[in-house]
ROKOLRO-703804 format. One record per residue: residue number from 1; x, y, z of N, C-alpha, C in turn. Coordinates in steps of 0.2 Angstrom, whole numbers, m for minus. Last residue first. Example, Ala and Ser with C-alpha at 12.3 -4.5 7.8 and 13.67 -1.06 7.14 Angstrom:
- 2, 64, m11, 35, 68, m5, 36, 64, 0, 39
- 1, 66, m28, 39, 62, m22, 39, 66, m16, 39
END
This chain:
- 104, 56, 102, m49, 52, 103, m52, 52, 109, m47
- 103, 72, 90, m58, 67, 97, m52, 63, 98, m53
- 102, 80, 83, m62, 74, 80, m60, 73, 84, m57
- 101, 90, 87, m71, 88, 89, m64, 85, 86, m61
- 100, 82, 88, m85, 91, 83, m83, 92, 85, m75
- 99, 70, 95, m85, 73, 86, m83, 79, 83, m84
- 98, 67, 105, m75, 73, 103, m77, 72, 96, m80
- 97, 54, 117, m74, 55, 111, m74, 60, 108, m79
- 96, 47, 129, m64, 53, 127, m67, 54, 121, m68
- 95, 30, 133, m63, 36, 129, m59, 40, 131, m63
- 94, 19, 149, m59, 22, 143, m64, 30, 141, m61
- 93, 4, 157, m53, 9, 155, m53, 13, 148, m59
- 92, m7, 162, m59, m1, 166, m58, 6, 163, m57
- 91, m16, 150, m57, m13, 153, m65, m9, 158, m67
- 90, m17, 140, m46, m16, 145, m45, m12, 149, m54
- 89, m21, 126, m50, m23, 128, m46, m22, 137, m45
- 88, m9, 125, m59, m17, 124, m60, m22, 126, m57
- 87, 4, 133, m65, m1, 130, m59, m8, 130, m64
- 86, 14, 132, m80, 9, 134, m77, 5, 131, m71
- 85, 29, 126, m81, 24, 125, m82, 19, 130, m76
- 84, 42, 128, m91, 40, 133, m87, 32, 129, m88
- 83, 56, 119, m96, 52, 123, m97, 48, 126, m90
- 82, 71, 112, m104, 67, 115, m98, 62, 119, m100
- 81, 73, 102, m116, 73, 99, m107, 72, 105, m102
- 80, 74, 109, m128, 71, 105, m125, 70, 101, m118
- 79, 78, 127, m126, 82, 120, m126, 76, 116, m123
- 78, 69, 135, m124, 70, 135, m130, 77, 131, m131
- 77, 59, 134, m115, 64, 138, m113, 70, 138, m117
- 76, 40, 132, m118, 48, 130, m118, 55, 133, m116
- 75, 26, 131, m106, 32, 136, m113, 38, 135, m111
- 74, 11, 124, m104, 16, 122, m104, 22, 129, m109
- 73, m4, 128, m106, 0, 129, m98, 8, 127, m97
- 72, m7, 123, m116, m5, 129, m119, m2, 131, m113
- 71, m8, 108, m115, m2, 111, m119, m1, 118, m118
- 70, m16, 107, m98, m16, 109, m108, m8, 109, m109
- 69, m15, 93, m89, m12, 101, m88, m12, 100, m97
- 68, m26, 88, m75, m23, 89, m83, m21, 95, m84
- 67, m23, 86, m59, m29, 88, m64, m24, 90, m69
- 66, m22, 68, m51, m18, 77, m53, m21, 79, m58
- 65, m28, 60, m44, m28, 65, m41, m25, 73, m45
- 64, m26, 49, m53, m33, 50, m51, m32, 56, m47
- 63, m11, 50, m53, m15, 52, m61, m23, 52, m57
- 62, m8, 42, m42, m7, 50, m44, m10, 51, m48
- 61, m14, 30, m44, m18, 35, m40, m14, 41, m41
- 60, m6, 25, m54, m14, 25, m55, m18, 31, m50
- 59, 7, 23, m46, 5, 30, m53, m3, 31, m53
- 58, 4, 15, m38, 4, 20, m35, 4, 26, m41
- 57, 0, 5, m47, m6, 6, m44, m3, 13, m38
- 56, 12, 4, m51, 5, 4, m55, 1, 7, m52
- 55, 19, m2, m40, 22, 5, m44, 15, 8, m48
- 54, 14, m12, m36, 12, m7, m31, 15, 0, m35
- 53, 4, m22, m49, 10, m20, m44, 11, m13, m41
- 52, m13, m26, m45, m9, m24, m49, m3, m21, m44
- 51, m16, m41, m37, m19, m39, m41, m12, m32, m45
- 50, m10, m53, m30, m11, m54, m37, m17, m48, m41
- 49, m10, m47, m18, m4, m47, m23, m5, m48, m29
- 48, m22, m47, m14, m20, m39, m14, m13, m42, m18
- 47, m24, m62, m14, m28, m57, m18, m23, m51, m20
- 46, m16, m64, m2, m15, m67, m9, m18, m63, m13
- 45, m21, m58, 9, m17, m58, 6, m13, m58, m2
- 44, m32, m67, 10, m33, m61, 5, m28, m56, 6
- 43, m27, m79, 11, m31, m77, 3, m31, m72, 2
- 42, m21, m77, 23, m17, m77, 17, m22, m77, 11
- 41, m35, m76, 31, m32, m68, 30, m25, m71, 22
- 40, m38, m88, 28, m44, m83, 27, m39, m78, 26
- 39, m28, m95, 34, m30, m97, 29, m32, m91, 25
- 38, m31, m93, 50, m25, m88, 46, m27, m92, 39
- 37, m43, m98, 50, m43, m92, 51, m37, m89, 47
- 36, m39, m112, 51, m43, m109, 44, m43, m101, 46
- 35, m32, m111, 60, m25, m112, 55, m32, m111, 49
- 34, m39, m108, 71, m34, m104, 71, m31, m108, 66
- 33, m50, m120, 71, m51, m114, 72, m45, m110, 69
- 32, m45, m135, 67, m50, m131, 67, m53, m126, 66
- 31, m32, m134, 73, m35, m139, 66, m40, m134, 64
- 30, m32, m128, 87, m29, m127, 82, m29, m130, 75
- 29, m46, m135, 93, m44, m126, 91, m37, m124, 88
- 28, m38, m145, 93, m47, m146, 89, m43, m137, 89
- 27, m28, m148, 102, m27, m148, 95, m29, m147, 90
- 26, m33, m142, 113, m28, m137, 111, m27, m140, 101
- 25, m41, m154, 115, m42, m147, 117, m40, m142, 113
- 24, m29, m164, 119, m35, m164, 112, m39, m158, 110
- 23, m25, m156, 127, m21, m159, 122, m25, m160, 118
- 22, m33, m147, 141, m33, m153, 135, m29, m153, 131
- 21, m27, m133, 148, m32, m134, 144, m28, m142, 141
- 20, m25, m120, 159, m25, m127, 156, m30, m130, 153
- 19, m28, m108, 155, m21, m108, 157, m19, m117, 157
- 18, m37, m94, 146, m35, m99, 151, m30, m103, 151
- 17, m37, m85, 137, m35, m85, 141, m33, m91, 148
- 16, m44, m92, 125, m49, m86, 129, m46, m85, 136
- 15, m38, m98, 115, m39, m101, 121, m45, m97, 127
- 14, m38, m87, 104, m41, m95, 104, m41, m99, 109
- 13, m32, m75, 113, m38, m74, 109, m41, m82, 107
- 12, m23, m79, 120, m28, m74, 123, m32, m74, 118
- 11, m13, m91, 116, m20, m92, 124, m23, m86, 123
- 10, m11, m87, 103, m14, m94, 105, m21, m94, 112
- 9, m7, m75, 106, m10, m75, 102, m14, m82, 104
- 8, 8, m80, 112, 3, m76, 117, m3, m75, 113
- 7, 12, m87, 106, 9, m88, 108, 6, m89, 113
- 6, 17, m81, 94, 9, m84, 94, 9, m85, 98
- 5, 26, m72, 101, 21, m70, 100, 13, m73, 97
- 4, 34, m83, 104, 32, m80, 111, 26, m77, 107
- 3, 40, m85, 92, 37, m89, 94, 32, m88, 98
- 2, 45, m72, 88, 40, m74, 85, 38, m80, 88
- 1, 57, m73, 98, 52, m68, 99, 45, m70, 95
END
């Protein structure tokens, strides 16, 4: 199947679809054309890996989204592990939050 698929990739987009074509033809657009092209997308491949890991860079984007919660929006339930935190968005409303639960 991945064969099939370059090489349906081969004739419609670096051959332009045509049907025969040169040996020598065939070997200049692949030296040439289509193995710098995939080159170009593995660097920037490479890039996006060698930039921060995707757990990182998924916290970073939660924390850009979630607005601060004070101390004072948080009250204890007088065992450390559950509390009652305040919305933010909404100041009437407040979660329940277990952390031997993992609930929120």
């Amino acid at each position: 199947m991945l064969i099939s698929s370059y090489h349906h990739v081969l004739k419609s987009k670096w051959l332009q679809g045509k049907q025969n074509r040169r040996a020598d033809h065939l070997v200049y657009i692949l030296v040439n054309e289509m193995i710098p092209s995939y080159q170009i997308i593995q660097d920037c491949y490479q890039l996006e890996f060698e930039g921060l890991n995707l757990e990182v860079k998924h916290c970073m984007e939660i924390l850009a989204r979630t607005p601060e919660i004070n101390a004072e929006n948080i009250r204890g339930l007088g065992a450390g592990d559950r509390f009652y935190v305040q919305s933010v968005t909404d100041p009437s409303c407040e979660y329940l939050v277990d952390l031997n639960n993992r609930s929120w």
